[in-house]
C-alpha positions as a LaTeX table, in Angstrom:
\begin{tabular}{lrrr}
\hline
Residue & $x$ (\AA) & $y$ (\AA) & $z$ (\AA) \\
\hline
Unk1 & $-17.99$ & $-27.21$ & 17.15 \\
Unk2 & $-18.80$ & $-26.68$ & 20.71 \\
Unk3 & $-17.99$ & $-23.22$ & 23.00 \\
Unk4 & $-15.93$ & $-25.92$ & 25.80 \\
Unk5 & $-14.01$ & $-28.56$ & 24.86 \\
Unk6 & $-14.70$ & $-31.92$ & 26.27 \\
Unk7 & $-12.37$ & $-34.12$ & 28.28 \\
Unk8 & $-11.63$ & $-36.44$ & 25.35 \\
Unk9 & $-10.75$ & $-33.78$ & 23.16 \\
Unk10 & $-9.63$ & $-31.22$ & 25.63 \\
Unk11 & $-5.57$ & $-31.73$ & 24.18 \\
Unk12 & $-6.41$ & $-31.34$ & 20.57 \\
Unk13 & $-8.81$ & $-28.23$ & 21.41 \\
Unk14 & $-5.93$ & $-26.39$ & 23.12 \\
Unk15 & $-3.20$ & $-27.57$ & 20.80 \\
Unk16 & $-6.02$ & $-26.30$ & 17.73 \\
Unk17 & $-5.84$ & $-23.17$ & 19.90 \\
Unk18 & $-2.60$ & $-22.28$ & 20.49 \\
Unk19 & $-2.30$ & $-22.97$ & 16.19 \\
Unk20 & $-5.09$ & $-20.58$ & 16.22 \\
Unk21 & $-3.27$ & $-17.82$ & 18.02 \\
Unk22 & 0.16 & $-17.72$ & 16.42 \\
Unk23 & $-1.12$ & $-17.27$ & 13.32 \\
Unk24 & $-3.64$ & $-14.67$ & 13.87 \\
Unk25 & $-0.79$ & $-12.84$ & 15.41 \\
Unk26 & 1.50 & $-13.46$ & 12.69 \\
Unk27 & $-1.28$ & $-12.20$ & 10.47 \\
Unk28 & $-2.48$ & $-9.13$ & 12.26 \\
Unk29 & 1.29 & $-8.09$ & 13.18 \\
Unk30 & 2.49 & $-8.49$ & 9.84 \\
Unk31 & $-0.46$ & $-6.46$ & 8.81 \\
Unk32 & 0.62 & $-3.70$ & 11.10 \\
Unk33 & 4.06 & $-3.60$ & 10.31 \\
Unk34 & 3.31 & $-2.68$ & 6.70 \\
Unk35 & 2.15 & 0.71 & 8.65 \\
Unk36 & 5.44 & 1.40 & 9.85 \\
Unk37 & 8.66 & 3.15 & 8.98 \\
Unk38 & 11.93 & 4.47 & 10.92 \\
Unk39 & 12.26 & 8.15 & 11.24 \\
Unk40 & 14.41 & 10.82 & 12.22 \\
Unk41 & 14.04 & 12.26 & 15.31 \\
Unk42 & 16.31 & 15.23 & 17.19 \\
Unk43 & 17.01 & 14.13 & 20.67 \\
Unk44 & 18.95 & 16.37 & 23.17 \\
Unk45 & 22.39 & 15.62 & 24.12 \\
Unk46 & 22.53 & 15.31 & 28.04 \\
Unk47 & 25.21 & 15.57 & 30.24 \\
Unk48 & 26.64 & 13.55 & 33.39 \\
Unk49 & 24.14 & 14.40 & 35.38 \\
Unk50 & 20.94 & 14.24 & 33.23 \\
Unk51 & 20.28 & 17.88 & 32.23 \\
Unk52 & 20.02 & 19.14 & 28.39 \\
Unk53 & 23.44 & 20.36 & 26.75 \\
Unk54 & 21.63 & 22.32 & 24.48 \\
Unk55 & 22.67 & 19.65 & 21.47 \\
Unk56 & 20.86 & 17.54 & 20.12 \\
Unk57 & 21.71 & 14.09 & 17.90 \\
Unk58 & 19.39 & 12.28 & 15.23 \\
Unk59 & 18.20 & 9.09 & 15.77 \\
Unk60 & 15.85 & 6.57 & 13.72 \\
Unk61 & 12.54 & 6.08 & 15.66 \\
Unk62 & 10.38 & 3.46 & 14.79 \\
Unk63 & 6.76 & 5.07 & 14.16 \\
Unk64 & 3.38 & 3.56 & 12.91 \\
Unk65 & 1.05 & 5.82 & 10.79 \\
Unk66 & $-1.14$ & 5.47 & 7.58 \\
Unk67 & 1.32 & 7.82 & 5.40 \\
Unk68 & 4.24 & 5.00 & 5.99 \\
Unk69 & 1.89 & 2.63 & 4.38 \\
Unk70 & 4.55 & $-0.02$ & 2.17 \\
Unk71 & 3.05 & $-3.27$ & 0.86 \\
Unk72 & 6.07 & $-5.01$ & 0.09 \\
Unk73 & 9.83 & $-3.43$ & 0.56 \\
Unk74 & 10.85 & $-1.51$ & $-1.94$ \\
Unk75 & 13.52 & $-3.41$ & $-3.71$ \\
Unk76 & 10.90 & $-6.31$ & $-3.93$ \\
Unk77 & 8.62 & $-3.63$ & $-5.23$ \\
Unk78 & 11.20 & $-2.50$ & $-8.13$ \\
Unk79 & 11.22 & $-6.20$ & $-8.81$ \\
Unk80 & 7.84 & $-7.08$ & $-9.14$ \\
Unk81 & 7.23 & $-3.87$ & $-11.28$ \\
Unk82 & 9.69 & $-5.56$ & $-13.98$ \\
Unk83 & 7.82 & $-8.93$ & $-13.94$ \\
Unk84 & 5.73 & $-9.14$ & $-16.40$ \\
Unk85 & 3.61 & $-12.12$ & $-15.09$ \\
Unk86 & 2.55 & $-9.46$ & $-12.44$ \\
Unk87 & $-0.19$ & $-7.22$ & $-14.27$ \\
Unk88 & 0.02 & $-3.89$ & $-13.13$ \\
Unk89 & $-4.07$ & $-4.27$ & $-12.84$ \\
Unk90 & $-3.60$ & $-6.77$ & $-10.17$ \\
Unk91 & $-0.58$ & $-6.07$ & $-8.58$ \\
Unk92 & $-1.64$ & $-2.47$ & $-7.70$ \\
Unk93 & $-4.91$ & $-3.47$ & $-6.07$ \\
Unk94 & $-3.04$ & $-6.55$ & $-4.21$ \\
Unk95 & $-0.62$ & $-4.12$ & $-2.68$ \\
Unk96 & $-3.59$ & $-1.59$ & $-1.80$ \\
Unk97 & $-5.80$ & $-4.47$ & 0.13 \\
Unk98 & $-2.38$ & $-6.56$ & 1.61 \\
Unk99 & $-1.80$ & $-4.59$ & 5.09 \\
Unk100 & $-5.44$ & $-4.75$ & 5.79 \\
Unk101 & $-6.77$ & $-8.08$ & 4.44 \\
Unk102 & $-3.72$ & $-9.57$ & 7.42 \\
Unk103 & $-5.18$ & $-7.77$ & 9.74 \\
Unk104 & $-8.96$ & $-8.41$ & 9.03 \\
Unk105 & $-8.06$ & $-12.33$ & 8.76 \\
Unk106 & $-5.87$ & $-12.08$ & 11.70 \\
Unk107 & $-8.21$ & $-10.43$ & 14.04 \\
Unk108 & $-11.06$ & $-13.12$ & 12.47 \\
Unk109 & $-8.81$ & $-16.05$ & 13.03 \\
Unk110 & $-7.76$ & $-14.99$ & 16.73 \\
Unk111 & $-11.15$ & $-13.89$ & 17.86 \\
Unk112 & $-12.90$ & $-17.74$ & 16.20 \\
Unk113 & $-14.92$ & $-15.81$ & 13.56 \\
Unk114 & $-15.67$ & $-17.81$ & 10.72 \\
Unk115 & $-12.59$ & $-20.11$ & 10.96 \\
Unk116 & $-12.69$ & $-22.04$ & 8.09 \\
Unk117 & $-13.00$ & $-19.10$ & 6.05 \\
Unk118 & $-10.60$ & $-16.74$ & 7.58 \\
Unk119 & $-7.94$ & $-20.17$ & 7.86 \\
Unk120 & $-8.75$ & $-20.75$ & 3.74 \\
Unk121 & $-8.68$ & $-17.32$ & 2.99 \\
Unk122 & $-5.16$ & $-17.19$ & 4.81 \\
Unk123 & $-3.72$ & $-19.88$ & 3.06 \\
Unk124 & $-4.73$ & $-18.46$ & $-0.30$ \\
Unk125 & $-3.24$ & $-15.51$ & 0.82 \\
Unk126 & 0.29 & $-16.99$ & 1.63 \\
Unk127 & $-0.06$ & $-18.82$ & $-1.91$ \\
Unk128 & $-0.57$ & $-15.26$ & $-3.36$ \\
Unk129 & 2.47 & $-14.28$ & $-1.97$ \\
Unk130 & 4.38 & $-17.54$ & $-2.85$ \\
Unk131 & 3.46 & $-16.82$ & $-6.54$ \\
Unk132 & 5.63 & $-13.36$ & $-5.98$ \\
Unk133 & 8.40 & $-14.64$ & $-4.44$ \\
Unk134 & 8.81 & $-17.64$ & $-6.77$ \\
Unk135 & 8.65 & $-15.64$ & $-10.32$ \\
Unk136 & 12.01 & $-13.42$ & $-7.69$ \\
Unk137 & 13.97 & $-16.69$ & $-6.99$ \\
Unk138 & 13.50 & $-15.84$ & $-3.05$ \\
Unk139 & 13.39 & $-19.15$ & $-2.18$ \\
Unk140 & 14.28 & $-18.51$ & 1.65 \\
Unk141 & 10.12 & $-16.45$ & 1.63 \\
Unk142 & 8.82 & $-19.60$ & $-0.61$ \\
Unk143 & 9.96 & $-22.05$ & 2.05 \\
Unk144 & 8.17 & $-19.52$ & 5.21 \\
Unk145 & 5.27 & $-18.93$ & 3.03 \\
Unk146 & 4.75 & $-22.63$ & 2.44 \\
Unk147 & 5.48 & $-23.54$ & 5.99 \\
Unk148 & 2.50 & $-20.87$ & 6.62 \\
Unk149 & 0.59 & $-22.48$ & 4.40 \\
Unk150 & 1.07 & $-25.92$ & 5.54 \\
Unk151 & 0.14 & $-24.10$ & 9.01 \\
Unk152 & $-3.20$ & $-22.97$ & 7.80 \\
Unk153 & $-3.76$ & $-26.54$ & 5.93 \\
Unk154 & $-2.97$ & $-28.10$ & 9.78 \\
Unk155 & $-5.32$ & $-25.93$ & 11.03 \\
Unk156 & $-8.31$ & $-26.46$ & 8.79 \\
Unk157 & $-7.85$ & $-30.15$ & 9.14 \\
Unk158 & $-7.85$ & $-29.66$ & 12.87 \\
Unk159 & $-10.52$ & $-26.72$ & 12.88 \\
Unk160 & $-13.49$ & $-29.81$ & 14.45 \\
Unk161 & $-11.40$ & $-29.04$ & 17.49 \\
Unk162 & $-12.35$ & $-25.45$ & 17.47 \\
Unk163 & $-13.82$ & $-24.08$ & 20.81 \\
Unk164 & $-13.56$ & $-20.31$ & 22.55 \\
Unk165 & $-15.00$ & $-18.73$ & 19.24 \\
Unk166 & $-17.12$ & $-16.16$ & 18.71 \\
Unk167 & $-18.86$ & $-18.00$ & 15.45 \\
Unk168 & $-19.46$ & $-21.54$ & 15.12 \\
Unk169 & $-20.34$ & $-21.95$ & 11.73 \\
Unk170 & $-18.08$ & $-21.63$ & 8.85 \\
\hline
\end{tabular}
């Protein structure tokens, strides 16, 4: 792998690239989003001309914190706690590490660190997930999580193209 790409290869190194980007950012924002939750907030009621009423109305505001902290959503949650293919001693841990294993490989795959590790370790990741969703019959997240897969399998094949990275090897 080289830092610049060279003018024969300068189309696959930015098409490698922009593969490169989308899905670190799938990664890290799905990551982040497992950190988030809609909450009530008062907001005052104003009038015509922009001043406070003295009411107030309650709307849902999207917030990100630690506390909100949700692995899967909760009805797939309920779901997965009745399968019994999906040990408690695994499942638990999975749903501890999820939010910030996406990040971790997101941040790795955006930034060029180790790509053929963060790219495999992806993949096995979306396979994880694939296992889930097939034992639930969701067969709308299979078909995502196998086109992310695929993704991450185009990727590695392509990774010889790899150049802006912060590592080289791996």
């Amino acid at each position: 792998m080289k830092l610049f790409p060279s003018k024969e290869t300068i189309d696959q190194s930015l098409a490698f690239l922009l593969l490169r980007f989308w899905l670190g950012m799938r990664a890290v924002m799905t990551g982040i989003e497992k950190y988030s939750a809609k909450v009530d907030e008062a907001r005052p009621v104003l009038d015509e001309d922009g001043l406070e009423t003295g009411a107030s109305v309650m709307v849902k505001v999207k917030e990100y914190a630690w506390e909100h902290y949700h692995a899967v959503p909760q009805v797939f949650a309920n779901k997965f706690n009745d399968e019994p293919l999906l040990f408690a001693w695994v499942r638990e841990p999975f749903y501890q590490a999820l939010g910030i294993i996406l990040i971790v490989l997101g941040v790795m795959t955006i930034l060029g660190i180790a790509m053929r590790v963060s790219l495999f370790l992806q993949g096995l990741l979306y396979i994880a997930l694939t296992f889930g969703f097939v034992l639930l019959a969701v067969d709308e997240g299979v078909a995502q999580l196998a086109i992310h897969t695929l993704l991450c399998a185009v990727a590695l094949y392509w990774v010889k193209y790899n150049c802006f990275t912060l590592t080289t090897k791996w």
